[in-house]
N, C-alpha and C positions, 0 to 999 in steps of 0.2 A: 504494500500500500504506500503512496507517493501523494503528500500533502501541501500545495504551493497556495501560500496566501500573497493577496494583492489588495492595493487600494489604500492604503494607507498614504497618510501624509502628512504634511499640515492645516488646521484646521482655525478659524477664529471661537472666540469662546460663543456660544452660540448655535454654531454651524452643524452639519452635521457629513458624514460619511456615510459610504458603504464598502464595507470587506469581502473581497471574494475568497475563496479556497479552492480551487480543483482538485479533487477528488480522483485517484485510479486504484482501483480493487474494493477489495468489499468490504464492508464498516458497516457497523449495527449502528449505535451509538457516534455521535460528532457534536463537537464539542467546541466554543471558544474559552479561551483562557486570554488570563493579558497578565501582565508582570512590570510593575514600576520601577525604577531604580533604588535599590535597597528594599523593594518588600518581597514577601512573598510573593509566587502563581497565584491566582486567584481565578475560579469560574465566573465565566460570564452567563454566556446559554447551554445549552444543548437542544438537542432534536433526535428524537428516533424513527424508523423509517416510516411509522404511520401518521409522524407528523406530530407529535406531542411535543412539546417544548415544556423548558425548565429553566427559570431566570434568578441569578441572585437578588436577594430581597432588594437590595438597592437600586437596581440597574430596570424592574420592569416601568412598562409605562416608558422608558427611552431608547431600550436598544430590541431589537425584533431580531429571533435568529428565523431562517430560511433555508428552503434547499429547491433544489428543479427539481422536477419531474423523475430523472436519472437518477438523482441524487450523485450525479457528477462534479455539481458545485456548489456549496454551502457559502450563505451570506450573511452577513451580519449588519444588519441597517444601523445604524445611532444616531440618535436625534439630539437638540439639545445640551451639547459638548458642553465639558468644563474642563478646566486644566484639569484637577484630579483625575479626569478617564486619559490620562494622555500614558503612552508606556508602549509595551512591544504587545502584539494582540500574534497568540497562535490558533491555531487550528489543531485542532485533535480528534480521533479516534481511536473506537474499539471494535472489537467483532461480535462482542457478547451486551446482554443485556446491561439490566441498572444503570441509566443514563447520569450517574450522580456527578454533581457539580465542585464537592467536598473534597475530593481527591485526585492529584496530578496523573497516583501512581495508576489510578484505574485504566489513565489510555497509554495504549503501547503504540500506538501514531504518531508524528507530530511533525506541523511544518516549523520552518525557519524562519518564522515571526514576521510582522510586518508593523512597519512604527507607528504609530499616530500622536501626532504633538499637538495639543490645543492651547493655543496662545495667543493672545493680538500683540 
């Protein structure tokens, strides 16, 4: 499995993004994560293939995870930006159930991040 995120940038405080992932092989479970300088990984969404979604308590109401049809490419809409959401945003999966948000170790997937910096 081969996970490439895109879409990142910079952003004003405000504004908003959207993250792509492409997706090759097959994944139950997908997941965003994002990681600030000096904190921990932390969950954003997940989605499982019938389309359930899972949001950190913080985060609903501004970010929306997605995926196509295929589930070839996984999105991450964010509305709303503030410097605090700014940091490296990955893409993750797994092959097996429990789509939990709590734990890095659960996905043995993952792209090579893509930045997003919210600043004016």
């Amino acid at each position: 499995v081969q996970l490439v995120e895109s879409g990142g940038g910079l952003v004003q405080p405000g504004g908003s993004l959207r993250l792509s992932c492409a997706v090759s092989g097959y994944t139950y479970c997908m997941a965003w994560f994002r990681q600030a300088p000096g904190k921990k990984r932390e969950g954003v969404a997940s989605i499982d293939p019938s389309g359930n979604t899972a949001y950190a308590d913080s985060l609903k109401g501004r970010f929306t995870i997605s995926q196509d049809n295929t589930r070839n490419t996984l999105y991450l809409h964010m509305n709303g930006l503030d410097p605090e959401d700014s940091g490296m945003y990955y893409c993750a999966a797994k092959p097996s159930a429990l789509c939990t948000l709590r734990s890095t170790a659960a996905y043995i997937y993952w792209g090579q991040g893509t930045q997003v910096t919210v600043s004016s």
